[in-house]
C-alpha positions in Angstrom: 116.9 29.8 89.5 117.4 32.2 92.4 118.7 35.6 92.4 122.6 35.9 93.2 122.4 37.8 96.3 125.4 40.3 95.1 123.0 41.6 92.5 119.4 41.7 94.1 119.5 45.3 96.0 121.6 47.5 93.4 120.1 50.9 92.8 117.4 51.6 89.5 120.4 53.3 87.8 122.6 50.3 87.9 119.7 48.4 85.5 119.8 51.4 83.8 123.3 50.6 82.6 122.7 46.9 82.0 120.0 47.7 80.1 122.1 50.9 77.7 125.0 48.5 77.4 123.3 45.2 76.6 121.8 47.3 74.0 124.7 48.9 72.6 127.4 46.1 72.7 124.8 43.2 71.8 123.4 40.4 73.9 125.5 38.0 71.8 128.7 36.5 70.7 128.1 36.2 66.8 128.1 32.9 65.4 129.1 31.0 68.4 125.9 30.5 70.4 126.7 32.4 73.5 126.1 35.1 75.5 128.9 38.4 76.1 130.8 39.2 78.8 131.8 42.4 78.7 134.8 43.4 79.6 135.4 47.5 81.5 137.1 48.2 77.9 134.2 46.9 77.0 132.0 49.0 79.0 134.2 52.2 78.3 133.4 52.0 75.2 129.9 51.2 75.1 128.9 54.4 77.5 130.9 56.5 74.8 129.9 54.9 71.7 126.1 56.3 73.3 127.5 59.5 73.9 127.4 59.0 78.0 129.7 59.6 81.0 132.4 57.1 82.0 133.5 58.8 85.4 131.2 56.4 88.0 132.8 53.0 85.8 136.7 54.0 85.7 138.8 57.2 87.6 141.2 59.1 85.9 143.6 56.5 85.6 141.2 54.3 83.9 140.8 52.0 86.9 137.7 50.1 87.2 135.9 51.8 90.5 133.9 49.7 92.5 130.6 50.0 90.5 132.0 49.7 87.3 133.5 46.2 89.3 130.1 45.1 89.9 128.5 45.7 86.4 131.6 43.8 84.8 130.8 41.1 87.4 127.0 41.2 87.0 128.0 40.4 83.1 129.9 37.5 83.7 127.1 36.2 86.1 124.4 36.5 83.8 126.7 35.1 80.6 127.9 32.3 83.1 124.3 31.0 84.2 122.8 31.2 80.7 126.0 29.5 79.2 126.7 26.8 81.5 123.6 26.1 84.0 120.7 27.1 81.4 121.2 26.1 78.2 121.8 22.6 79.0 118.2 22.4 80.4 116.0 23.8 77.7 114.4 20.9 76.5 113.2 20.5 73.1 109.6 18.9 72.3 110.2 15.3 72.4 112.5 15.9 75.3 109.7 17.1 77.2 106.9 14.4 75.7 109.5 11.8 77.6 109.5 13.7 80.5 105.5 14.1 80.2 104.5 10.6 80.2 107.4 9.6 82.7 105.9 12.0 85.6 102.3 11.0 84.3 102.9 7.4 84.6 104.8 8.1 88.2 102.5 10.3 89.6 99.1 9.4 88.4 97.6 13.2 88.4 94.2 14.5 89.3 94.9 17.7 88.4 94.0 18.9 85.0 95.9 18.5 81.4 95.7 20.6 79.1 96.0 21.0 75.6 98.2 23.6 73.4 96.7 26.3 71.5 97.5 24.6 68.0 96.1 23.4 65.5 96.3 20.0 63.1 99.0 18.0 63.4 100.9 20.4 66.0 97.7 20.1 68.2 98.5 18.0 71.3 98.9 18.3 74.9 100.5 21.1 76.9 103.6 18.9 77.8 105.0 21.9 80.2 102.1 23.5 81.5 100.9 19.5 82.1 104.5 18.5 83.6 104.1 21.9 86.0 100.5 21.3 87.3 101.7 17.5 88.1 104.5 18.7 90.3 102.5 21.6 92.0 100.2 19.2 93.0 102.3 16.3 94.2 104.1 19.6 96.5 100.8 21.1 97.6 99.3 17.2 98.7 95.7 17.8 99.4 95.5 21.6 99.3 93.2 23.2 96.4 95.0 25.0 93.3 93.5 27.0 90.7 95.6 25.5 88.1 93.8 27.8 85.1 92.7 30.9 86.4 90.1 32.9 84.3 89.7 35.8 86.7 92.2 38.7 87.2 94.4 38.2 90.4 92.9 40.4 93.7 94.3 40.9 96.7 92.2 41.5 99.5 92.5 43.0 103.2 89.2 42.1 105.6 87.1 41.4 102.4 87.7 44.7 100.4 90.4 44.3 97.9 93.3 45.8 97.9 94.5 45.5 94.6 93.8 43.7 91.5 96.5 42.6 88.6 95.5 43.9 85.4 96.4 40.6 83.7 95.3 37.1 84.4 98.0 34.8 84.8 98.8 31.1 84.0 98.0 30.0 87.7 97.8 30.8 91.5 98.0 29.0 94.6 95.6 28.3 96.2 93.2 30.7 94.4 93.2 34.0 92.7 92.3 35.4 95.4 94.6 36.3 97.9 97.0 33.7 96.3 100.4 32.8 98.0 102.1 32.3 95.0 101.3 33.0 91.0 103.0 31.9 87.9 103.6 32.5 84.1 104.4 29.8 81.7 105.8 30.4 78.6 106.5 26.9 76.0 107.2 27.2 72.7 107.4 23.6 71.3 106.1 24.5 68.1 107.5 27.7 67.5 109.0 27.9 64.4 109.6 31.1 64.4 110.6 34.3 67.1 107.7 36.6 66.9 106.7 39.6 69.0 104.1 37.1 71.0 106.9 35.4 72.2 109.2 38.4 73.0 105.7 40.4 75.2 105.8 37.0 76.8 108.3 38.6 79.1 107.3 42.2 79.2 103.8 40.9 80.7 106.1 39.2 83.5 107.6 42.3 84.0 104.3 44.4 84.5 103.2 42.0 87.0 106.5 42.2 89.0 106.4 45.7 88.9 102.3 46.1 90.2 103.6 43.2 92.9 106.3 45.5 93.9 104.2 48.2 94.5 102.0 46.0 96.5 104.7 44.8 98.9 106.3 48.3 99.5 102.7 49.8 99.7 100.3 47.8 101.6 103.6 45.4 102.9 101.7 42.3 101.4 103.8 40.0 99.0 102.7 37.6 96.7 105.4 35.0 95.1 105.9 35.2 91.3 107.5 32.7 89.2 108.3 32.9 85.7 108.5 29.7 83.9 109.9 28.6 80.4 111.0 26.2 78.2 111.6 25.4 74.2 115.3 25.2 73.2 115.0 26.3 69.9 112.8 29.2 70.4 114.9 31.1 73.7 118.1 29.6 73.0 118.4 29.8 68.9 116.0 32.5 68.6 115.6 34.7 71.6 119.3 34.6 73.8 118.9 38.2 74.0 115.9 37.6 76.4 117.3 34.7 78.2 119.5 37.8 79.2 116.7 40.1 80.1 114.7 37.3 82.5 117.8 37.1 84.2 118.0 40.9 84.2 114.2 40.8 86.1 115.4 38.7 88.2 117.8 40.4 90.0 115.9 43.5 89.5 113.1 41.9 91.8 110.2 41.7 89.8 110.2 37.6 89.9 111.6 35.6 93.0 112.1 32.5 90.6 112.8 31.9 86.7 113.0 28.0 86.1 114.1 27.1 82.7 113.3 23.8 81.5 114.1 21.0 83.0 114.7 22.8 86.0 111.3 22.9 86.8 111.1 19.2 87.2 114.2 19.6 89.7 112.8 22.5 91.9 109.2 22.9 91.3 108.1 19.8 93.5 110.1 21.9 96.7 108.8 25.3 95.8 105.4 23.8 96.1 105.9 22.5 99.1 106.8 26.0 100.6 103.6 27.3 99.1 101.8 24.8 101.5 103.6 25.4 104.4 103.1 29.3 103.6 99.5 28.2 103.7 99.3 26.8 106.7 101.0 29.8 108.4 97.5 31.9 107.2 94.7 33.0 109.6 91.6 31.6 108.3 89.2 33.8 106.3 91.2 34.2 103.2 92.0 37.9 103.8 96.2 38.9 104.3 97.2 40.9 106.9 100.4 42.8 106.1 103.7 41.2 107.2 105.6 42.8 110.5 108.9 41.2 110.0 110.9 40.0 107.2 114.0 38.1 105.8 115.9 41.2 107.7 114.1 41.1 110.8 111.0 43.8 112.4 109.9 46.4 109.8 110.1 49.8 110.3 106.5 51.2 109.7 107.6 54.7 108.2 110.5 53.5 106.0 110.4 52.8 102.0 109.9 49.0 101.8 111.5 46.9 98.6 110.8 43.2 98.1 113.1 40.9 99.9 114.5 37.6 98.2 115.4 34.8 100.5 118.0 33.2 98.6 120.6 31.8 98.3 122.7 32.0 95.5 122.3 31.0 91.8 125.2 28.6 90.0 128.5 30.0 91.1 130.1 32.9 88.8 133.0 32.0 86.5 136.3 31.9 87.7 138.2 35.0 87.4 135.2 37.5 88.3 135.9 39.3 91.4 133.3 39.6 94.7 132.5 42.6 95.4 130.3 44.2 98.4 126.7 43.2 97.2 125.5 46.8 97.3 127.5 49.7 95.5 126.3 53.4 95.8 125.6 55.0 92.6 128.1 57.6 92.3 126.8 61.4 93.3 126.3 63.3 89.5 127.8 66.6 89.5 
C-alpha cells in the first residue's frame, strides 16, 4: 500500500494529534472488529477530555476549520483501508502454506528458504519470508540480493561511509551496502498470543524510517524501505490498534510501502522490478552520489529537504469524506 497523497506532507504537529487522539478515543470499535472514525464531535471531545485546545479543529461557531477537516478525513482514510482493503488480505497460516507451495511449484526458486524461529511441532518453513524472497527474485531476474543480511546496513559516498543503521534488517537489495531498497518482515503464524515482541516489531520500523529520513534530507541520498506483514489473527484480532499506527508511519514518511498479506504476492513482483531498473540507473563502483532532482523537479541545494513519495494513491476513501487541499498549515499558537 502507498501513501494517500492528501496525507504524506502534513506538518509534525498534525501526527501529533493523530497520535493524542487515537490514544484517547481508542483505536477500536468494541466488539465489532473494526477500526473508529472519528467524527469532529469526536475530536472536540477528545482534545478536551486531555485537557488541550480546540481553537485550530473548530471556530467559534463550532465549525470544522480546514485542519480539523483533514484530521476527520485522515480518520476515515485510515479506518477505510484497514476495514475494507486490509483486512481481507491478512492471511492465516494455511492460507499462506497454499500460497507457499503454489509460487514454489510456479517459480522454481534459487533463492534461499528459510525456516521459522520455532520449535517442535510449530517448527517449519518461513512461508512469508520464503513467499517474499521468491517474488524479489523472479522481479530482480539475474541481479544479486542479500536475501538475509547479518551486517548492519552502510551507506557509503566514494568508499567512506556515510551512515550506518543501527539495526540489521530482514533484507536489502542488492547488498547492505549501499542498498536500493531494504525491508522488514514481520509473520506471526504461530502467534498465539500479542506480546511486546510483536508490538517493538513496528517501533524498530520506525527507528529505521526516521535514521533514513535524516539521511535523505542530510546527505540527499534515499534508500527505499518497506514494511512487510502478515498473520490474521495476530494484527487483526490482536493488534488493530497497530494496523492503525503502520498506516500512521506511512503517511508520516518513515516507510514508502506497507504490504499486508496477500498484497505482497500482488505488488511485490513490480516493486522488484523497479529496484532493478533503479539499479541499472547506478554508476558503477557501488558508492551513491546524492540525487539533484526529484519527484518535484531540481533541488534547491540550501533548502530543508523531506523524503518524497511517488505515489499514487492508496484504496479510495469512504464515501462521504470530503477532499481537502493535501497540505493544511498548522494554525499560528497565540
Amino acid at each position: 500500500m502507498k501513501p494517500d497523497p492528501r496525507f504524506v506532507k502534513q506538518p509534525k504537529a498534525f501526527w501529533a494529534n493523530v497520535r493524542s487522539l487515537s490514544q484517547e478515543l481508542g483505536y477500536t470499535v468494541r466488539g465489532k472488529g473494526q477500526i473508529k472514525v472519528f467524527s469532529i464531535n469526536d475530536i472536540v471531545g477528545g482534545l478536551k477530555a486531555l485537557k488541550l485546545s480546540v481553537a485550530h479543529v473548530v471556530d467559534a461557531a463550532g465549525k470544522a476549520t480546514e485542519f480539523g477537516g483533514l484530521l476527520h478525513d485522515y480518520f476515515a482514510h485510515r479506518a477505510g483501508v484497514l476495514n475494507d482493503f486490509v483486512r481481507p488480505r491478512l492471511m492465516n497460516k494455511e492460507r499462506a502454506a497454499k500460497e507457499f507451495k503454489t509460487l514454489f511449484e510456479k517459480l522454481n526458486p534459487r533463492c534461499p528458504i528459510p525456516m521459522n524461529k520455532q520449535k517442535g511441532k510449530k517448527k517449519g518453513k518461513a512461508y512469508l519470508t520464503g513467499i517474499i524472497n521468491m517474488l524479489v527474485e523472479q522481479g530482480i531476474g539475474e541481479c544479486p540480493c542479500d536475501f538475509d543480511p547479518r551486517v548492519l546496513t552502510t551507506i557509503t559516498r566514494d568508499g567512506v561511509p556515510v551512515r550506518t543503521l543501527a539495526r540489521r534488517v530482514d533484507g536489502a537489495f542488492p547488498s547492505s551496502i549501499n542498498p536500493v531498497a531494504i525491508w522488514e518482515v514481520k509473520e506471526y503464524y504461530n502467534t498465539k498470543t500479542f506480546g511486546s515482541r510483536v508490538a517493538d516489531g513496528v517501533y524498530e520500523t520506525l527507528l529505521d524510517g526516521m535514521e533514513l529520513e535524516e539521511l535523505f534530507e542530510h546527505e540527499n541520498i534515499e534508500v527505499k524501505h518497506y514494511l512487510m506483514v502478515d498473520d490474521e489473527f495476530t494484527w487483526w484480532e490482536c493488534g488493530r490498534s497497530y494496523l492503525c499506527r503502520m498506516i500512521d508511519m506511512l503517511h508520516m514518511g518513515y516507510v514508502d510501502e506497507v504490504l499486508f498479506g496477500y498484497e505482497i504476492i500482488e505488488r511485490l513482483p513490480g516493486i522488484a522490478k523497479q529496484w532493478a531498473e533503479i539499479k541499472k540507473k547506478r554508476p558503477a563502483g557501488g558508492s551513491i552520489a546524492p540525487r539533484t532532482t526529484s519527484a518535484r523537479g531540481p533541488l534547491a541545494w540550501d533548502a530543508p529537504r523531506t523524503r518524497i513519495h511517488r505515489s499514487i494513491p492508496a484504496p479510495p476513501t469512504p464515501a462521504g469524506a470530503s477532499r481537502l487541499p493535501r497540505a493544511v498549515p498548522y494554525p499560528a499558537l497565540a
